[in-house]
C-alpha positions as CSV (number, residue, x, y, z in Angstrom):
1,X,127.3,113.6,154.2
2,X,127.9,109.5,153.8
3,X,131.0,110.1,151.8
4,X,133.7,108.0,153.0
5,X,137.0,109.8,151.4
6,X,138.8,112.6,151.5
7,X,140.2,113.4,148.1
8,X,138.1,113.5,144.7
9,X,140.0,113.8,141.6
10,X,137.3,114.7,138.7
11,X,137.1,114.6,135.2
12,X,136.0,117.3,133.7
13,X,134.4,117.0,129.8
14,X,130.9,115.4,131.0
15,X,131.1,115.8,134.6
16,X,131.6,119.4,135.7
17,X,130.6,120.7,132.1
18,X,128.5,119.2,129.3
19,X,131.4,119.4,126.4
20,X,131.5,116.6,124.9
21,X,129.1,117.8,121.9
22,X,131.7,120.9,121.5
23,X,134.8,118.5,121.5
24,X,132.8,116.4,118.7
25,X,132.1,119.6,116.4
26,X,136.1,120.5,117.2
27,X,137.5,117.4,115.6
28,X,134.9,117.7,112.5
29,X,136.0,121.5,111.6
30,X,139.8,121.0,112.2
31,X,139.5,117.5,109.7
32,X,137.0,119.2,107.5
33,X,139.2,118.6,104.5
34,X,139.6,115.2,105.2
35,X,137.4,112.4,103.6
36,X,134.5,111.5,105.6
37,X,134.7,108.1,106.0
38,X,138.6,108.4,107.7
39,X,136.8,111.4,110.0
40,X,133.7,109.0,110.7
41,X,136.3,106.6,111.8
42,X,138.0,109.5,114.2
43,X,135.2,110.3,115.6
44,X,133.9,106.4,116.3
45,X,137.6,106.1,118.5
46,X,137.1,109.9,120.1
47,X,133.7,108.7,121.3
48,X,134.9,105.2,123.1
49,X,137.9,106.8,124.6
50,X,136.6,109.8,125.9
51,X,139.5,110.0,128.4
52,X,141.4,110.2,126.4
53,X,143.6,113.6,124.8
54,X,143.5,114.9,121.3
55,X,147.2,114.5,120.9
56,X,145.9,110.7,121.1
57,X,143.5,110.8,118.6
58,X,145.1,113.0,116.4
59,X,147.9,110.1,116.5
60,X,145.3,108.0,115.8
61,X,143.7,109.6,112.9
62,X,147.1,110.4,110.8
63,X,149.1,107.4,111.5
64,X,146.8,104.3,112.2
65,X,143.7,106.0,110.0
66,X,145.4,107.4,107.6
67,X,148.7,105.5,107.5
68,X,151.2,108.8,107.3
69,X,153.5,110.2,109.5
70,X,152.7,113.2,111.9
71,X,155.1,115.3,112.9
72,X,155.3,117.2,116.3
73,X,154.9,120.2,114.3
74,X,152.4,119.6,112.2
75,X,150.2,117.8,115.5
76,X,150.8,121.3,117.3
77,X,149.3,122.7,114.6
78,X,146.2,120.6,114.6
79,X,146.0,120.9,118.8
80,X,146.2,124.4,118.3
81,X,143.2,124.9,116.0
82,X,141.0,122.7,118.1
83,X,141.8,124.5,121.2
84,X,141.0,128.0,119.5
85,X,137.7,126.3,118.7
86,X,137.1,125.0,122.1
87,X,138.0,128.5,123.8
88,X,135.7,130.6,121.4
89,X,132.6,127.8,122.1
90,X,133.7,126.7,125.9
91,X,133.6,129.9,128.0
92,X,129.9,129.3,128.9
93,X,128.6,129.0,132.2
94,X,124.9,127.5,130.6
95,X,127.5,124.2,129.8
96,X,128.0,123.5,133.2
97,X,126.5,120.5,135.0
98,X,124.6,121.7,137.9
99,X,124.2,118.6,139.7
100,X,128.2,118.2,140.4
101,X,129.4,122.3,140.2
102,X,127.1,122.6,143.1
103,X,128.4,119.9,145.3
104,X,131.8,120.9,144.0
105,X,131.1,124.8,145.4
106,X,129.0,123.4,148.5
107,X,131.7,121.4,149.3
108,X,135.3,122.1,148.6
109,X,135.9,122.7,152.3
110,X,134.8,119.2,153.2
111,X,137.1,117.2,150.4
112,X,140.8,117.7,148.4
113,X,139.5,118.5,144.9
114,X,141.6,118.2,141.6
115,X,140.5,118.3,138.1
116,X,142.5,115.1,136.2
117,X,141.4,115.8,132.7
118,X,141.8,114.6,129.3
119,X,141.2,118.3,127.9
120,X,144.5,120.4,126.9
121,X,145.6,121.4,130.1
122,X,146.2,125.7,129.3
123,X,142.7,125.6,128.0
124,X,141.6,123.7,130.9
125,X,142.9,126.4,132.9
126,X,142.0,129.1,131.2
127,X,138.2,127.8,131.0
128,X,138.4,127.3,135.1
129,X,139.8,131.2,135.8
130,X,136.8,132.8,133.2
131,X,134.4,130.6,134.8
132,X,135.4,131.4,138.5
133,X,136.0,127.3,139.3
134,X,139.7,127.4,140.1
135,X,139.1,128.6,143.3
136,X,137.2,125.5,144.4
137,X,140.2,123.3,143.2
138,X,143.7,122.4,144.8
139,X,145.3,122.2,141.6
140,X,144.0,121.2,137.8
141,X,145.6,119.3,135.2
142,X,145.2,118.0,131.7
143,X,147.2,116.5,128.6
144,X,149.7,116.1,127.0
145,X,150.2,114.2,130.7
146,X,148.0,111.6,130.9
147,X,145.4,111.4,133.3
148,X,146.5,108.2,134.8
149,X,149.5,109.6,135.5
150,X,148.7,112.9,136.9
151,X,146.1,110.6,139.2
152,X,149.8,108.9,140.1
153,X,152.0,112.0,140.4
154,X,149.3,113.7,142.6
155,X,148.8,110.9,145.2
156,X,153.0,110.9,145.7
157,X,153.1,114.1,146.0
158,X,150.5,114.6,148.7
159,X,150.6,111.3,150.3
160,X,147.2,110.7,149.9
161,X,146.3,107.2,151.7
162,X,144.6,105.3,148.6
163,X,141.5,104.6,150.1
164,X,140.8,107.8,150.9
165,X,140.4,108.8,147.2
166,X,137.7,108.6,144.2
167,X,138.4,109.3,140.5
168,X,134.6,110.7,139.2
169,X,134.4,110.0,135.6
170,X,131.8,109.3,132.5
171,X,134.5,107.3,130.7
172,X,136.3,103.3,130.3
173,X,139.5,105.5,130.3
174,X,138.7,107.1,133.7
175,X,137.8,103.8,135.2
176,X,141.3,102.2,134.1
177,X,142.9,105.4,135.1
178,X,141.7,104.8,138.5
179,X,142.1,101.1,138.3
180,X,146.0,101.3,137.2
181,X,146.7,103.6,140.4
182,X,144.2,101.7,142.9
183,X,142.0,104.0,143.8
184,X,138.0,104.1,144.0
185,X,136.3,104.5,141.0
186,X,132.4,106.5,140.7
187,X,130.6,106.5,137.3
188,X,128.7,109.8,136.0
189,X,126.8,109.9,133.2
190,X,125.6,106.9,131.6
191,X,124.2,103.3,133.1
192,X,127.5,101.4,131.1
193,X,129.9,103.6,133.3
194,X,128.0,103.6,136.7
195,X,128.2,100.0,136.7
196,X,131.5,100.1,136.6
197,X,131.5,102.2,139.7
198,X,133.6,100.6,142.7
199,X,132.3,102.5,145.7
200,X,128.6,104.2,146.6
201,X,128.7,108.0,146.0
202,X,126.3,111.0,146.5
203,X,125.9,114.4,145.2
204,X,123.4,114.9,147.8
């Protein structure tokens, strides 16, 4: 093992599991009645800001999209319809990345895990318990907090030393998450995000 830290926060929608296809389909069905274009438009900001929550973008799409007020009512409502979605299409094992679940089960005795996620954080939960990953994690968390601050509130609480730590992400959002609270930063997924990677990784 060459891995220089200690603590690994991870993502988790295209880094443990391959979801972000299923998050996609969830905003199209819950803004079906919408006009195309304005859900074209959603989707275009869900896709560069995949760190981001869906009480974000569903921000996004009412008030700066659409140009009318959403109320905290009306976004539960909204939240809550995407997350049935996700749970009826997310409890699949076949979506999980095998590269990074292995090293996460052949290794949780070596490292401080936490899953910093974007994802409603009671689905989140509920997915990790049904697919037997809690167990590998010290704790998991998801929005309405954001991630950076989760990444912010954990290190406090533990009294991590920063440079013992790496945030693994696929997204810009995960980088400046790990940027704002000065910690490594490890890009999975795509060439545009590894480059942005601050410090040499392996799942080997």
């Amino acid at each position: 093992m060459n891995n220089n830290k200690k603590v690994i926060f991870w993502d988790f929608d295209g880094v443990l599991m391959d979801s972000n296809a299923v998050r996609d389909l969830g905003f199209e069905k819950v803004l079906a009645d919408f006009p195309e274009e304005q859900v074209q438009q959603l989707m275009d900001f869900h896709r560069n800001n995949g760190g981001l929550s869906r009480y974000v973008k569903f921000r996004h799409f009412f008030e700066t999209i659409r140009k009318e007020e959403l109320t905290d009512e009306k976004l539960k409502n909204y939240t809550d319809r995407f997350s049935e979605i996700m749970l009826s299409l997310l409890l699949d094992e076949s979506l999980l990345i095998q590269p990074t679940i292995n090293f996460v089960k052949n290794n949780y005795h070596n490292y401080k895990m936490h899953i910093v996620s974007g994802s409603d954080q009671t689905e989140l939960r509920k997915i990790c318990v049904t697919l037997n990953l809690s167990q590998y994690f010290v704790s998991i968390h998801g929005s309405p907090t954001p991630k950076k601050q989760w990444i912010k509130d954990l290190l406090e609480e533990n009294q991590y030393d920063l440079k013992d730590c790496v945030l693994i992400g696929d997204s810009h959002n995960d980088f400046e998450a790990a940027d704002v609270n000065r910690i490594d930063f490890w890009g999975y997924g795509n060439e545009k995000i590894t480059a942005l990677s601050t410090v040499n990784f392996s799942l080997e």
